[in-house]
N, C-alpha and C positions, 0 to 999 in steps of 0.2 A: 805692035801698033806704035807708032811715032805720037811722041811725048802732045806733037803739034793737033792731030788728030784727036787724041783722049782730050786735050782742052776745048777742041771745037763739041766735041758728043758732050758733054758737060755741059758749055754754054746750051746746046739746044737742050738738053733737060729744061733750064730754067727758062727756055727762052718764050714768049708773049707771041703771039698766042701757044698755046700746049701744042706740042708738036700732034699731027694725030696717028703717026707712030713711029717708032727709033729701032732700028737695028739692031738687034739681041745682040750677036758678036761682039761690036763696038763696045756696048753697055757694059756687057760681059768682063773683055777688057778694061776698062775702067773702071770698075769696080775693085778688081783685084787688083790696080795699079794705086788702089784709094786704100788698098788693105783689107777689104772685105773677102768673105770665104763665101763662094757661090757653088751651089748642091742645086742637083737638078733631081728632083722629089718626087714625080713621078708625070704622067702625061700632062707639057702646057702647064705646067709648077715648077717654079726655081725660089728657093729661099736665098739668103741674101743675109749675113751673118756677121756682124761685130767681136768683136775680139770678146768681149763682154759677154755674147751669147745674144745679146739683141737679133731680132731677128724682121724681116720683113718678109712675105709672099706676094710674088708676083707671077701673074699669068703669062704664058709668053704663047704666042699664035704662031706658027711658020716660021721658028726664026727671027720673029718682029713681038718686041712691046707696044701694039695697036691698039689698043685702048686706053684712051685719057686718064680715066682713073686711075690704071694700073701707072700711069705716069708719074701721076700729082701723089699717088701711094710711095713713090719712090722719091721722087723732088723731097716728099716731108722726113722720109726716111736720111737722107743726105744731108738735110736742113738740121735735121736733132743731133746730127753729128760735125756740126759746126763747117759744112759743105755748102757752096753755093758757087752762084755763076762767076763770081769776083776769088776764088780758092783760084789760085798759080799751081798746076801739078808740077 
């Protein structure tokens, strides 16, 4: 996935209003483009893992992060890692 891409999925992470739901794949990618270790844990659960052993779980439906919460679960998770929509990959 093009550098250009991973910045646009990023911006909608933070983007007003919460998207009401984002592309696993995309995510996926960017995530581990941010350095993050992504495990898929067992049905519709993926952890999401810092180098540190931090961790986050998120539910994932179809291939889609569609539900809000599991969204703003992840914005803050990205947020504590000094991540947001203004971070240049």
């Amino acid at each position: 996935m093009s550098t250009h891409k991973l910045q646009k999925k990023l911006q909608k992470i933070f983007s007003h209003p919460i998207p009401a739901s984002l592309d696993w794949k995309g995510v996926e990618h960017l995530l581990e483009h941010l350095g993050f270790t992504v495990e898929h844990t067992k049905k519709n659960h993926v952890k999401v893992i810092d180098s540190e052993g931090k961790e986050v779980v998120l539910i994932v439906h179809d291939h889609e992060l569609n539900n809000k919460e599991e969204i703003v679960k992840l914005k803050h998770f990205l947020q504590e890692h000094g991540i947001d929509e203004k971070t240049t990959l």
